[in-house]
C-alpha positions as CSV (number, residue, x, y, z in Angstrom):
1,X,10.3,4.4,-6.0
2,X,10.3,4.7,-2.4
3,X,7.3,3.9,-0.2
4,X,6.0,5.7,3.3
5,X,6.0,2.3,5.1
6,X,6.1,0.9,8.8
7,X,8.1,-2.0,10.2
8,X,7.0,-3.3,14.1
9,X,9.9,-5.1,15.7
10,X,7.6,-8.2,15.1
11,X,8.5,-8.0,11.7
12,X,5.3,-6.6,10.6
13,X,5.1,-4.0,7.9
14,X,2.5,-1.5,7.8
15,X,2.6,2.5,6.2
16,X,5.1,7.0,8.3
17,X,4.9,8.6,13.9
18,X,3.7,9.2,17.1
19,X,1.8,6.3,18.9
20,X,1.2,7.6,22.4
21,X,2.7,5.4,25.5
22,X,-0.4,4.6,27.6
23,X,0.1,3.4,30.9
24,X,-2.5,1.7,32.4
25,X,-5.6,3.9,34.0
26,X,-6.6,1.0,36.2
27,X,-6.1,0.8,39.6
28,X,-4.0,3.2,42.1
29,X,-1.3,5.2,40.7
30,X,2.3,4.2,41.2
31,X,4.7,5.3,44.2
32,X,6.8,8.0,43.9
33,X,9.7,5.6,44.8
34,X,8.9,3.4,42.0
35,X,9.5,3.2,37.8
36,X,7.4,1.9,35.5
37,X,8.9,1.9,31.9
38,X,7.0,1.1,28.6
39,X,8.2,0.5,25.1
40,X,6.1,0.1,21.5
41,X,7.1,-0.6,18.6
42,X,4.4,0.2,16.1
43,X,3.3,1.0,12.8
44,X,1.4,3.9,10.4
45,X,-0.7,2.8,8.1
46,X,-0.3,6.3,6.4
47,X,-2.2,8.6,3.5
48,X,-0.8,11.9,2.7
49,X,-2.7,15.0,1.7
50,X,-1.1,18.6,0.9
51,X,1.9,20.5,-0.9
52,X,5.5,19.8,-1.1
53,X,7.9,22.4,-2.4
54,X,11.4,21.9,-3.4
55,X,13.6,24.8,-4.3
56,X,10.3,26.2,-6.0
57,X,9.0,23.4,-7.6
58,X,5.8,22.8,-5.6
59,X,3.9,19.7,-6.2
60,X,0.2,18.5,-4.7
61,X,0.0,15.1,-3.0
62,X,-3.2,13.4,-2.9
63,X,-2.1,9.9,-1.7
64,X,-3.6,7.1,-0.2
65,X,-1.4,4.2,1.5
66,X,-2.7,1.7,-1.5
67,X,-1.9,4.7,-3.7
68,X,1.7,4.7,-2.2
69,X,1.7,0.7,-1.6
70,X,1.0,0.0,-5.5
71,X,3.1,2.9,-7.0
72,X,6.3,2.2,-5.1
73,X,8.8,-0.3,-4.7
74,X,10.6,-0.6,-1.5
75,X,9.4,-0.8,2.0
76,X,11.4,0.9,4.7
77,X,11.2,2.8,8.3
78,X,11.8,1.9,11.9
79,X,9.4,3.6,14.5
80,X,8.8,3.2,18.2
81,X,7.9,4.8,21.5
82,X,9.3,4.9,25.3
83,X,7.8,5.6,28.5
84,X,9.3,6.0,32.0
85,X,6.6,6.6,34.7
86,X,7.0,7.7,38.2
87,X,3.9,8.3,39.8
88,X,1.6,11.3,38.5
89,X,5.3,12.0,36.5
90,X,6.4,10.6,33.1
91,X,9.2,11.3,30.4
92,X,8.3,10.0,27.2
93,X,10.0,9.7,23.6
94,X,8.3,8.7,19.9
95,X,11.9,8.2,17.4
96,X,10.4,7.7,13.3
97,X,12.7,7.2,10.5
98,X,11.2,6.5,6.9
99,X,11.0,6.6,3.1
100,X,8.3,8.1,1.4
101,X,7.9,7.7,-2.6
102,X,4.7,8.9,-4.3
103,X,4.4,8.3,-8.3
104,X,2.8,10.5,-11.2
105,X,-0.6,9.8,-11.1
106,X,-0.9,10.7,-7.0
107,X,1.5,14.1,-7.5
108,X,0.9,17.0,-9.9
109,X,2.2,20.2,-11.0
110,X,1.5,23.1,-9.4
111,X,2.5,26.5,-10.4
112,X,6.0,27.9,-9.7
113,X,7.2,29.8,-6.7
114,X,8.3,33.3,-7.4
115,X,11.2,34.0,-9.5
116,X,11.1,30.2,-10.9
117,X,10.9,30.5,-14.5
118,X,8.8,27.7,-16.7
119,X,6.8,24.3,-16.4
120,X,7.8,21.1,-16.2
121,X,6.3,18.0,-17.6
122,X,3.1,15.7,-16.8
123,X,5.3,13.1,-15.1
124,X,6.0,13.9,-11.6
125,X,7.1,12.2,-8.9
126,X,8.1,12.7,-5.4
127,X,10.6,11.2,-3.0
128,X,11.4,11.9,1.0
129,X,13.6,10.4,3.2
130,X,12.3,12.1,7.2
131,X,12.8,11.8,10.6
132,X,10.7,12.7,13.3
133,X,12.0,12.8,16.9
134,X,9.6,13.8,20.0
135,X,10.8,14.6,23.6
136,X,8.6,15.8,26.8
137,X,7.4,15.3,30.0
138,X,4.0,14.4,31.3
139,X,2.0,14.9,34.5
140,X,-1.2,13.3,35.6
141,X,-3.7,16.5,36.9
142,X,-6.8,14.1,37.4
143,X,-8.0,10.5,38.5
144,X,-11.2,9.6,38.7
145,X,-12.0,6.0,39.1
146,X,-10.5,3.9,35.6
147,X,-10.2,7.8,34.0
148,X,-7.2,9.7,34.2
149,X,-6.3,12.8,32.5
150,X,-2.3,13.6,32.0
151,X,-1.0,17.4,30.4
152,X,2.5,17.2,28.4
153,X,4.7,19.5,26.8
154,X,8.1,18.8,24.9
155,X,9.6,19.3,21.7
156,X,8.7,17.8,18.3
157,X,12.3,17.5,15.9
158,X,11.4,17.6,11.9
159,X,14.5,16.3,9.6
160,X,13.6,15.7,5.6
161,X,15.8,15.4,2.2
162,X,13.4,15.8,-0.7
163,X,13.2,15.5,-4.3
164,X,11.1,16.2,-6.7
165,X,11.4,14.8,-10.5
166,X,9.9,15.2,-13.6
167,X,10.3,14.6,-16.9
168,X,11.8,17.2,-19.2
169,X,9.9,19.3,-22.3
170,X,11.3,21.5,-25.0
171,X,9.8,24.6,-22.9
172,X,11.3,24.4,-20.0
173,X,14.0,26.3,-18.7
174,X,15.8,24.1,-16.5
175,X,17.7,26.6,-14.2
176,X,19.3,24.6,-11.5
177,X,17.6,21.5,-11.5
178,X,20.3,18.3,-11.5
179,X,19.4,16.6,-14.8
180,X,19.9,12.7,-15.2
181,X,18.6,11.1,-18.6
182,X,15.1,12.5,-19.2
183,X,14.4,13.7,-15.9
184,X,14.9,16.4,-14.0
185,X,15.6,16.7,-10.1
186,X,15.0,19.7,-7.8
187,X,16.6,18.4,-4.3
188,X,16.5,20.4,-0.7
189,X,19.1,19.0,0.6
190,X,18.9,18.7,4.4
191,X,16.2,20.1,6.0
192,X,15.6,20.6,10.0
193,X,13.6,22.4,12.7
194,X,12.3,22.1,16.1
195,X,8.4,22.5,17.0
196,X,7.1,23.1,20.8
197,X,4.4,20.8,21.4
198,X,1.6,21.3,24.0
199,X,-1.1,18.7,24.5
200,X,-3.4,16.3,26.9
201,X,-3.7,13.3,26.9
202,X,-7.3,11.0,28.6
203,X,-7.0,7.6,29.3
204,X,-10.0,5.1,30.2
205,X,-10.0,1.7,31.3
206,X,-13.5,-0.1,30.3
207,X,-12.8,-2.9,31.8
208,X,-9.9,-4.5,33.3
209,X,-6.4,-4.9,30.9
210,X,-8.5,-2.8,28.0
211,X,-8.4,1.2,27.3
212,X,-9.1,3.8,25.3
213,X,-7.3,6.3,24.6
214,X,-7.1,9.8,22.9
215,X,-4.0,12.3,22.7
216,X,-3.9,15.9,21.2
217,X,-1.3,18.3,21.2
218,X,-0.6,21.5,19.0
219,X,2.8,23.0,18.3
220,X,5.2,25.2,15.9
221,X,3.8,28.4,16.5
222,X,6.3,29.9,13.9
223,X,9.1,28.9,15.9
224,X,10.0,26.3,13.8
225,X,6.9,25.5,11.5
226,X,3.8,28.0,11.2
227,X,1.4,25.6,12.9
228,X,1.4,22.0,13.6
229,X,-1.7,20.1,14.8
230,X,-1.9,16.4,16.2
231,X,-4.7,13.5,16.9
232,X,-4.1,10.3,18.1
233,X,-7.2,7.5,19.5
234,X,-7.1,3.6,19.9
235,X,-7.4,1.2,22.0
236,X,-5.4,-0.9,24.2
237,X,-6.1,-4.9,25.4
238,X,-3.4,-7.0,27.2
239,X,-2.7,-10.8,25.8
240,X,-0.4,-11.6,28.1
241,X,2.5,-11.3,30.7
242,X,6.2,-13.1,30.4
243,X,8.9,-13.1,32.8
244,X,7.0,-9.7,34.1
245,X,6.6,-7.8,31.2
246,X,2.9,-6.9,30.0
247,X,2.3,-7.4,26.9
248,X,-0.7,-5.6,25.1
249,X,-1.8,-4.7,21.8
250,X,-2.4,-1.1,20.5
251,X,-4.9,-0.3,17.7
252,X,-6.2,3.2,16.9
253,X,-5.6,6.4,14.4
254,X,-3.7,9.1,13.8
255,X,-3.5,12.2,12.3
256,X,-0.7,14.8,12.0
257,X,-0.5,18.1,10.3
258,X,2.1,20.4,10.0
259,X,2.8,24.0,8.1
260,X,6.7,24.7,7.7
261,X,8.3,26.9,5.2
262,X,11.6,28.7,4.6
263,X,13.3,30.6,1.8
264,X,12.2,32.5,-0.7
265,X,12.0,32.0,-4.9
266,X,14.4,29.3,-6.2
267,X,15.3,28.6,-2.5
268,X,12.1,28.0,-1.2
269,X,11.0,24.5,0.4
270,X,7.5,24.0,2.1
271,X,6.3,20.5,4.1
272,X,2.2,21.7,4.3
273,X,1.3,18.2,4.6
274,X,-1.2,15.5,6.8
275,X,-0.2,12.5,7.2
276,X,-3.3,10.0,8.8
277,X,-4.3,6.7,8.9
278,X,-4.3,3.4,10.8
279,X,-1.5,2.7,13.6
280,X,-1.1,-0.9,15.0
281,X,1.4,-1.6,17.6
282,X,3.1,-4.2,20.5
283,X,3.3,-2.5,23.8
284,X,5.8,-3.9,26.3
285,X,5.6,-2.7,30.0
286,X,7.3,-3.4,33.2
């Protein structure tokens, strides 16, 4: 079974996206002639709380990331972040690809969408395969001293291919599910939509090469999901420079929520899930 997992370039795996680039709140703020660029690779120590639904067969996820660690048996995602900064300006992009496997006893049955006719059996279990792929721009409106405060807006890309499985009984009434041995599958196929994101982001310095950090943004507003929310916070403490790249470490949480839904009866798939936990990450600027 698949598991929600996190691999950092440096070849350390952690559990599913969105560590924010934070450039340093120290000191004066870059020409407008020059380019700072920042790259992390990181990594989501993740839980997952809320309901999945897959051509009508919804299911309820109550997951930690030892829940998903011990129930699962393959480790597998890539994530990572990139910042370009010029003066009060910055572009920045967050690219997540992962696996996601929850077993039985973190996954029950809930009851049938609409037009979905019967119950399935006790053991469930649910598998996603999802990308997440956020684009924007952000502008520094405030400096005071080691704080800085930056606005952003951009677009937040959803892609997911779920299944849900279950074992079959006598009193079911298998409809269209794919059936393989004793089990049967209800798969989405591919799913996609775009979110607008809105958010701030405050950045501290507390002493020099160390900062905290916090990010929120909001987003969906039923053009592509009903609502999404996000939180990030850490911390950030430079090691060490080589050949003039910074390098720092990254340590915080995060938390992302999001509400999407299309279709109707049989055809129905829903994501009303948050995903949180632990994020660790290498930061590489120059």
């Amino acid at each position: 079974m698949a598991i929600y997992a996190i691999m950092a370039v440096s070849g350390v795996a952690a559990l599913a996206a969105d560590v924010p680039t934070v450039p340093p709140a120290d000191g004066p703020v870059p020409t407008a002639s020059s380019w700072s660029f920042r790259f992390v690779p990181y990594g989501w120590v993740i839980a997952m709380d809320g309901t999945q639904t897959v051509r009508g067969r919804s299911v309820s996820v109550d997951a930690s990331f030892i829940d998903i660690l011990e129930k699962s048996d393959s480790l597998l995602a890539l994530m990572g972040t990139f910042e370009a900064r010029r003066g009060p300006l910055a572009f920045y992009s967050d690219v997540v690809w992962t696996k996601i496997g929850v077993e039985s006893s973190n996954v029950r049955n809930r009851a049938p969408a609409p037009g979905v006719a019967g119950e399935l059996g006790t053991s469930v279990s649910l598998d996603i395969e999802m990308a997440i792929v956020e684009g924007g721009v952000a502008y520094e409106v405030a400096r005071s001293g080691g704080l800085a405060l930056d606005v952003l807006g951009g677009a937040r890309y959803w892609h997911q291919e779920a299944a849900v499985s279950s074992e079959i009984s006598a009193s079911v009434d298998v409809g269209d599910l794919e059936l393989s041995g004793s089990r049967a599958f209800a798969r989405s196929g591919s799913v996609d939509w775009i979110d607008p994101v809105i958010g701030a982001r405050v950045r501290h310095e507390v002493a020099p090469g160390h900062e905290l950090f916090l990010r929120g943004d909001i987003g969906g507003f039923g053009v592509g999901s009903d609502f999404s929310w996000q939180a990030v916070g850490g911390y950030g403490f430079e090691f060490g420079t080589y050949q003039g790249v910074t390098f720092s470490g990254v340590l915080g949480y995060r938390a992302l929520s999001v509400d999407y839904s299309e279709g109707q009866g049989p055809e129905r798939y829903e994501f009303d899930m948050l995903q949180h936990g632990t994020i660790l990450g290498i930061s590489a600027r120059f």
